[in-house]
ROSE-904383 format. One line per 8 residues: number of its first residue (from 1); for each residue x, y, z of N, C-alpha, C. Coordinates in steps of 0.1 Angstrom, whole numbers, plus 5000, padded with zeros to 4 digits. Example, Ala and Ser with C-alpha at 12.3 -4.5 7.8 and 13.67 -1.06 7.14 Angstrom:
REM ROSE-904383
1> 5132/4943/5078/5123/4955/5078/5132/4967/5078 ~ 5128/4978/5071/5137/4989/5071/5129/5000/5079 .
REM end
This chain:
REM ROSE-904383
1> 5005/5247/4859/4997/5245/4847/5005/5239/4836 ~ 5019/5242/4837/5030/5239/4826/5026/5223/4831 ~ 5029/5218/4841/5025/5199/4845/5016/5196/4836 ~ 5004/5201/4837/4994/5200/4831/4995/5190/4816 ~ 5001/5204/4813/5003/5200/4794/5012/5191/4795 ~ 5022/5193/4799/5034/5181/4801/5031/5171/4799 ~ 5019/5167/4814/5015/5149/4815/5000/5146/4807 ~ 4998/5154/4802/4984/5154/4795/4981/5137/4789 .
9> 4994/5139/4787/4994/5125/4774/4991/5107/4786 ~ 4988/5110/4801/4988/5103/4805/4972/5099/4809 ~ 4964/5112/4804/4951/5111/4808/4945/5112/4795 ~ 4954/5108/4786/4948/5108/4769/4948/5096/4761 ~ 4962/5088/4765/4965/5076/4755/4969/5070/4769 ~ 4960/5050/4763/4965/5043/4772/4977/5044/4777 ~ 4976/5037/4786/4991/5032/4793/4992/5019/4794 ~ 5003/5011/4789/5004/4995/4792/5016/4997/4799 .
17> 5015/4987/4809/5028/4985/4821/5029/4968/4818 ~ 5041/4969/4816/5049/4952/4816/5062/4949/4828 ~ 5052/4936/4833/5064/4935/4843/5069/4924/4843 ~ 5075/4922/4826/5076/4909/4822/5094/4908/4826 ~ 5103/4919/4827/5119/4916/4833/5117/4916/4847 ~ 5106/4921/4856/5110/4919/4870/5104/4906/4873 ~ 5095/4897/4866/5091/4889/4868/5103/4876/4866 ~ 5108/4881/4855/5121/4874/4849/5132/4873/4862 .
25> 5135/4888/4864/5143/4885/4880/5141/4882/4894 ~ 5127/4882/4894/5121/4878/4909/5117/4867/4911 ~ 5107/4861/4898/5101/4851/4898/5085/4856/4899 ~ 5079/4846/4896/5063/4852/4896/5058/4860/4910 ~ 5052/4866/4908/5042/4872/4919/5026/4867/4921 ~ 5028/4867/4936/5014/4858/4940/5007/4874/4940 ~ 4999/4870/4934/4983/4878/4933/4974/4879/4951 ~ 4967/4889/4950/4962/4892/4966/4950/4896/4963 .
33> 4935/4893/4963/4925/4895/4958/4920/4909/4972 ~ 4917/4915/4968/4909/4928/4973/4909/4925/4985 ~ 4897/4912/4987/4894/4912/4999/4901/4906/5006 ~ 4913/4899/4999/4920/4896/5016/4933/4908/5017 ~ 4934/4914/5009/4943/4928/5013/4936/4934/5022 ~ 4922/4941/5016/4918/4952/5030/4914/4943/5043 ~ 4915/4931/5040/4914/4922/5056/4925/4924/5063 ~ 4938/4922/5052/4948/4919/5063/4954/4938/5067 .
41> 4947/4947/5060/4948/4959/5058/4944/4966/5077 ~ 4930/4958/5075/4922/4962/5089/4930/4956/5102 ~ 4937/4939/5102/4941/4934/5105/4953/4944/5113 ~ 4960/4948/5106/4973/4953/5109/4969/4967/5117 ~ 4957/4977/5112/4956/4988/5115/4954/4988/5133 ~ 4943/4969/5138/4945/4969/5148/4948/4965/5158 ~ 4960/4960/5147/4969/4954/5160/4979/4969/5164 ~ 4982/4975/5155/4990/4992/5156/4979/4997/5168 .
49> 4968/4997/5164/4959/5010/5175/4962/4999/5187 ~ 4962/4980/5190/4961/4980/5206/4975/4981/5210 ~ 4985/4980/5202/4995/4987/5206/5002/4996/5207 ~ 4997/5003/5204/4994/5018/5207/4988/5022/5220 ~ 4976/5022/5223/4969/5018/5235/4973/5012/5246 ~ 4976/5002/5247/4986/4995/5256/4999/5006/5256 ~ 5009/5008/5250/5019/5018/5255/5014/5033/5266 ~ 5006/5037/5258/5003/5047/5263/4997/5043/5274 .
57> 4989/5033/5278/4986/5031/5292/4992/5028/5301 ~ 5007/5025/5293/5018/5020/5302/5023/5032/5309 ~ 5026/5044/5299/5031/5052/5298/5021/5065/5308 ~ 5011/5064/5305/5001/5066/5318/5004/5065/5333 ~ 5004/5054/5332/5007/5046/5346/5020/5048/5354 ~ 5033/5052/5350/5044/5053/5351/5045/5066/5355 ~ 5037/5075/5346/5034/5090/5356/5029/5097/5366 .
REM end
């Protein structure tokens, strides 16, 4: 409960985030619109499950 009060001030007064020094040290950041994140999001999930799949059927087999 003590959290609570603590962070209160974070669900009370905006928040502005500047990421104007990492930009300065990285260089700009390319932007990723929604939809091609949870594409390449899905993308990735199934290439993990057929390789996944495939091991274990290796691993199947072997037994």
């Amino acid at each position: 409960m003590r959290e609570l009060v603590e962070m209160n001030y974070l669900m009370t007064e905006p928040v502005v985030l500047d990421d104007s020094a990492l930009t300065e040290l990285i260089g700009p950041i390319a932007r990723t619109s929604y939809e091609e994140g949870i594409r390449h999001a899905f993308d990735a999930a199934r290439e993990s499950a057929s390789a996944n799949a495939g091991a274990n059927r290796s691993a199947a087999s072997a037994a």
